[in-house]
N, C-alpha and C positions, 0 to 999 in steps of 0.2 A: 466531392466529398472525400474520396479516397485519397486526393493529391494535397489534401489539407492531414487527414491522417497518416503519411508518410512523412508530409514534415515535421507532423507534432512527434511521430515518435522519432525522425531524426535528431528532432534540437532534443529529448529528453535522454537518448542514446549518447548524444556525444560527450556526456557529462560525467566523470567518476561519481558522484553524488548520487547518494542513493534517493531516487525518488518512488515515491508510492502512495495508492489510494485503496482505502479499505470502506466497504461498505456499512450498514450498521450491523450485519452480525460479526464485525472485523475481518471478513475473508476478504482477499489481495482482488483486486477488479483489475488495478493498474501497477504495475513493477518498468523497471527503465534498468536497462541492460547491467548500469553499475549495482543496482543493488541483485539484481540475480547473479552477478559474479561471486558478490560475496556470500552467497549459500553455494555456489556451483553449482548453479541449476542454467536452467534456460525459463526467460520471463516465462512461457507459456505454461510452464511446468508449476509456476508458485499459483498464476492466477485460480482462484476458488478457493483457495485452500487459507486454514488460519495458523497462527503460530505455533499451535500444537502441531500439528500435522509435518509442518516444517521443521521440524524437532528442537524449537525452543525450549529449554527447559521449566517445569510448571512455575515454580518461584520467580520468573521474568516475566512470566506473562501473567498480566493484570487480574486477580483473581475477581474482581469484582468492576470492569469498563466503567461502573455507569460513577463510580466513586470518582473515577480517576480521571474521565470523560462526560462530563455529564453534558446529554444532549443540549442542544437547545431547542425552544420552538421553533417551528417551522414559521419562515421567513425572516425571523430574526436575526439579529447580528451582532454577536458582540464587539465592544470597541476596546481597545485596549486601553 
């Protein structure tokens, strides 16, 4: 398991592309080295944290997720 997570976060590391995954209260679970360059952090440093904390300013960040995000049910999928 460990040598399967060393390559996931190599092939996510070696990309300028900012990649990321937010849970449903939107805090950072997963960050990939390009997008924590461009806050200047270190990934470890964003993971937990939401875009307030990270110092997005209030008028970027979504005032209301579920408007702009709206779940879906679980298991479902949508298709495009």
């Amino acid at each position: 398991m460990r040598r399967n997570e060393r390559l996931l976060r190599s092939v996510l590391d070696a990309t300028p592309d900012w990649i990321f995954v937010k849970d449903q209260a939107f805090r950072y679970t997963l960050v990939n080295q390009g997008y924590a360059d461009a806050l200047h952090m270190r990934p470890d440093d964003v993971i937990g944290k939401d875009d307030l904390e990270l110092g997005f300013p209030e008028e970027l960040v979504f005032g209301n997720p579920e408007k702009e995000h709206p779940r879906l049910p679980r298991g479902r999928h949508r298709r495009p």
